[in-house]
N, C-alpha and C positions, 0 to 999 in steps of 0.2 A: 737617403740622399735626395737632394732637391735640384732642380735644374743649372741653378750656378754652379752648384759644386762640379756639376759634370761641363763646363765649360759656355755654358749657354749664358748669351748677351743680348744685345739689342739688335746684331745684322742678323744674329736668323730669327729671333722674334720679328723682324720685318718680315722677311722672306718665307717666317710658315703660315703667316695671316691668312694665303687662298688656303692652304690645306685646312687650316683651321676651322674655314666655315664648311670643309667638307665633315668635319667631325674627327677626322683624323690629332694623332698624339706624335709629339717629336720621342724618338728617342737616339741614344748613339749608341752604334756599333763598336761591338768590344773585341771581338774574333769572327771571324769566317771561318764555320765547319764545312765538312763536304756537303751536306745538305743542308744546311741551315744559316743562318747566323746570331749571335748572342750579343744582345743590345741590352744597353741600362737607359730605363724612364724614370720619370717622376714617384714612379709608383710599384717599381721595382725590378727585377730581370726579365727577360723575354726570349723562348724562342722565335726568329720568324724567317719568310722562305720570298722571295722575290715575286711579286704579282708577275704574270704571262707579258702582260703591256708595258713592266719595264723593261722586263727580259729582250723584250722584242722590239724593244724603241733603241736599245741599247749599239753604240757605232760601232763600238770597241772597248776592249776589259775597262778602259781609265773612265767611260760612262756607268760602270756598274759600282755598288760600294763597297766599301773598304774600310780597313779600322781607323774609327778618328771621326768618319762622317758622320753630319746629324742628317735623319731619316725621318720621314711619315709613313706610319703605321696606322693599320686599322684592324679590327678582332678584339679577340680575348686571350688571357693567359694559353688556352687550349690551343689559338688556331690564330699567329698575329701574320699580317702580309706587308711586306714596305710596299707603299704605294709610288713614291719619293723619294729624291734625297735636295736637299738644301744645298744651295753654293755656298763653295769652299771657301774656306776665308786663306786658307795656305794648303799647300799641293807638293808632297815631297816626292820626287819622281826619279827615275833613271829608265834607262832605254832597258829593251824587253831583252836578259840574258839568252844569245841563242847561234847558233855555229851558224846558222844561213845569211851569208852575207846581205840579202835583199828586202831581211824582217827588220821594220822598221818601224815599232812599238813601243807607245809608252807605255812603263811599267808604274800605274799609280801604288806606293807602299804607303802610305799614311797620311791624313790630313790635320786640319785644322791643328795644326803646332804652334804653340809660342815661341818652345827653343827647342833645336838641336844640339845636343852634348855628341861632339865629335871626339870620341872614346880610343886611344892610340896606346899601346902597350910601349913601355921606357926598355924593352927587352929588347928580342928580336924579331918581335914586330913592326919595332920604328922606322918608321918610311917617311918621309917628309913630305914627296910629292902625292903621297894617294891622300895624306892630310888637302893638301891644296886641292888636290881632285872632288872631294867632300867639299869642301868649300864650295866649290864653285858648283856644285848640286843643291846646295844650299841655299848660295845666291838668288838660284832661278825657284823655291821652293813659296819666300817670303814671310820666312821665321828666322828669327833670329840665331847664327853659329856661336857655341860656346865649345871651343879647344877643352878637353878633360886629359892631361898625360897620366895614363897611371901602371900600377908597379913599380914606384919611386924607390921602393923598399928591394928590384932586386935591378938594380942602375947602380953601376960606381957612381957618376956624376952626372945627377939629376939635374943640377942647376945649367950643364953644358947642355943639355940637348932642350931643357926650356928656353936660356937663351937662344937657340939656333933658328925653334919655332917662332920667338919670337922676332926677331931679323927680318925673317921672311913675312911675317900676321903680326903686324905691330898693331893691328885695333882691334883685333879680336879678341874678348874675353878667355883667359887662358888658366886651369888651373893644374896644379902638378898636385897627386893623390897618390894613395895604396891603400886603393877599397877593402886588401883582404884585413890589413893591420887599422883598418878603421881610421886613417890620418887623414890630412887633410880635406875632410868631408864638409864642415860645417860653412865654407863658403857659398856650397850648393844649394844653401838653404835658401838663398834670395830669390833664385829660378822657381824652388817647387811653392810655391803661393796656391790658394783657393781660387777653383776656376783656370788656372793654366796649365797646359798641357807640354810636356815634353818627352822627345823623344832620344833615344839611345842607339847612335851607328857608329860601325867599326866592323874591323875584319873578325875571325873569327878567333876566340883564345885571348880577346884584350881586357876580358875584364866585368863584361857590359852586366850580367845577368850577378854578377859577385855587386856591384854597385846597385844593384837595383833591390838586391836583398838587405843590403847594408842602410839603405835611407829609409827601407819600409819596414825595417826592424824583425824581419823574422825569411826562413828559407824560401821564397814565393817562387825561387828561378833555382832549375837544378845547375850545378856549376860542374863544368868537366876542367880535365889536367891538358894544358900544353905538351903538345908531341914533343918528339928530341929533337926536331929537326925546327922547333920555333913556333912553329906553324899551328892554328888550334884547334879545335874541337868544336863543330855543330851540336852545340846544348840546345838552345834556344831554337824549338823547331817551328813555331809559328809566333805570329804579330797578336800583340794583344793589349789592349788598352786598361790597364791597373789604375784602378782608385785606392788613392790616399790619404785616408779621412784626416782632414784638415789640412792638406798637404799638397794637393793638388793633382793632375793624373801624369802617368808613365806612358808610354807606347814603346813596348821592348818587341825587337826587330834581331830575327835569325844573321848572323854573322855573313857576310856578304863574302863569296870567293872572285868578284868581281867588281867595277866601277866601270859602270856603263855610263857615259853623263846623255844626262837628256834634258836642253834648255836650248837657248837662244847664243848668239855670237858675242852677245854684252852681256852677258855673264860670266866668262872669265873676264873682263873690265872692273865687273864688280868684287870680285876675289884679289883681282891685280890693282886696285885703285892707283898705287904708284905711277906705275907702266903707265896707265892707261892716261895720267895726269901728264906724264913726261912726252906722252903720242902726241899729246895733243899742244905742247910745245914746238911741233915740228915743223922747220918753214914751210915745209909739203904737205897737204889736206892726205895727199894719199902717199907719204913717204912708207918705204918698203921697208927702213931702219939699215940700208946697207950702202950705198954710196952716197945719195944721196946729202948737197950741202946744207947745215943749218938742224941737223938730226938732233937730235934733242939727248934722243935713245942712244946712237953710239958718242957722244962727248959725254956722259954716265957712265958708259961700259968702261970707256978709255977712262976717265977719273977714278972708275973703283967703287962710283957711291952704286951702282946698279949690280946685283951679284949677277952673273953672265948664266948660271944654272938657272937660276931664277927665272931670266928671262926667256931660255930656250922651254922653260916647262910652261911657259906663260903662251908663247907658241907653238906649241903642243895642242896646248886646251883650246884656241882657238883654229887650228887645222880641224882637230876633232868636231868642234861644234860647228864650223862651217860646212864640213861632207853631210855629217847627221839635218842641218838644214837643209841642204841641197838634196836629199834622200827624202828629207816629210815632205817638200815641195812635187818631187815628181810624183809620192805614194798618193795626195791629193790629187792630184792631176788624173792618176790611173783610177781612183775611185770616181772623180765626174763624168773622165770617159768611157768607164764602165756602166 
């Protein structure tokens, strides 16, 4: 494999130029083991272990690397060190899963993506709102969302719960599938190109590692059975960046029992593009959307054109992301004062 194929262009060919005159080699990270990590170069697989001086420059986990990132390396097959890692061209994030209310961590899970296939079971797993919640981790990510509904094949009516996604995500590329019956796969094909990277999230049990087998032609992802109760099975125990000769690369992600969002306050704006178009109809800069005259937002709700779920989940996402800012802002503050 040669450097395009594994996703490399012109922004980090800028940006490895100083390493380059150190002698150092790009390559990308495919998995994180306990001890090591397993990267693909130009020149073929690698193990290698973090220099002491990243380790120690390092702020917090989202400064250390991850699958997806391109890295500088220096050694031999025997003994490789990242010296480096390159800026990310995209940054798929969620806040760090954890019972202590006061941990306020970004969890960096994979970089440098082109698309996200947001992966949703037509069973009972269908959730509409954790869809929108992906979304809007997406948003703040800056890879492109692709909606994938699948198990079409065990849904009475496939087409009702496509429309309903679609109601809600009317631009976002949307496809309805049954990975296990190999159907409607073939539109996937326009995502997985040479040189782009996509990745696969969802809860667990939707599907993800049966679709990932299905497009790369052979068992690569062990697949487990949905519980009785809906709910799935942790197959997929770690992230890992799959090359797919001529086909472009994977980034398959352990099934999430959580949706932490970690972004900014205009990023549900950018999930809600509607909403956030109809806000800014309001005679008021700072209308609250409830008494106030000239509201833009409730002459919609009263009309009908604005679904009222919609919009309480739509204020949902930004209460969330507004405490989660209000929490990085003191955590910084406690770090200068410290």
């Amino acid at each position: 494999m040669n450097l395009d194929e594994l996703g490399w262009d012109n922004f980090f060919e800028e940006h490895f130029s100083s390493f380059h005159k150190k002698g150092l080699m790009p390559g990308r990270i495919v998995s994180e083991e306990k001890t090591f990590f397993l990267l693909y170069s130009e020149s073929g697989e690698y193990k290698a272990k973090l220099s002491g001086r990243l380790r120690f420059n390092a702020k917090s986990r989202s400064d250390l690397p991850v699958v997806g990132d391109w890295v500088a390396v220096s050694g031999d097959s025997g003994k490789m060190v990242i010296r480096g890692i390159l800026p990310r061209k995209s940054k798929f994030s969620r806040k760090v899963a954890s019972n202590l209310e006061l941990v306020t961590e970004e969890q960096v899970i994979s970089t440098n993506i082109d698309t996200v296939f947001i992966v949703s079971g037509m069973d009972a797993d269908f959730n509409i709102n954790r869809i929108m919640r992906y979304l809007t981790i997406v948003a703040e990510s800056g890879a492109c969302p692709v909606i994938i509904l699948n198990k079409k094949d065990l849904c009475a009516h496939p087409e009702y719960l496509r429309d309903e996604v679609r109601k809600k995500v009317p631009d976002v590329p949307l496809h309805t599938i049954s990975a296990l019956k190999k159907e409607g796969l073939e539109p996937l094909n326009q995502y997985l190109v040479r040189g782009k990277t996509v990745t696969l999230i969802g809860s667990s049990g939707v599907g993800k590692s049966t679709l990932v087998n299905r497009i790369i032609g052979k068992e690569r992802q062990a697949v487990g059975e949905v519980r009785e109760d809906g709910k799935g099975r942790h197959i997929t125990a770690k992230r890992e960046l799959i090359f797919i000769p001529g086909g472009g690369l994977f980034i398959d992600n352990p099934g999430m029992r959580s949706v932490s969002l970690w972004g900014e306050k205009e990023s549900a704006d950018e999930t809600f593009e509607d909403i956030a178009e109809l806000s800014r109809q309001c005679k008021f800069k700072d209308c609250t959307h409830r008494t106030e005259p000239g509201c833009a937002i409730k002459k919609a709700l009263d009309e009908g054109t604005l679904d009222e779920e919609r919009f309480k989940n739509f204020l949902k996402l930004k209460r969330e992301l507004a405490v989660l800012s209000v929490k990085r802002s003191q955590r910084a503050r406690m770090r200068v004062g410290g």
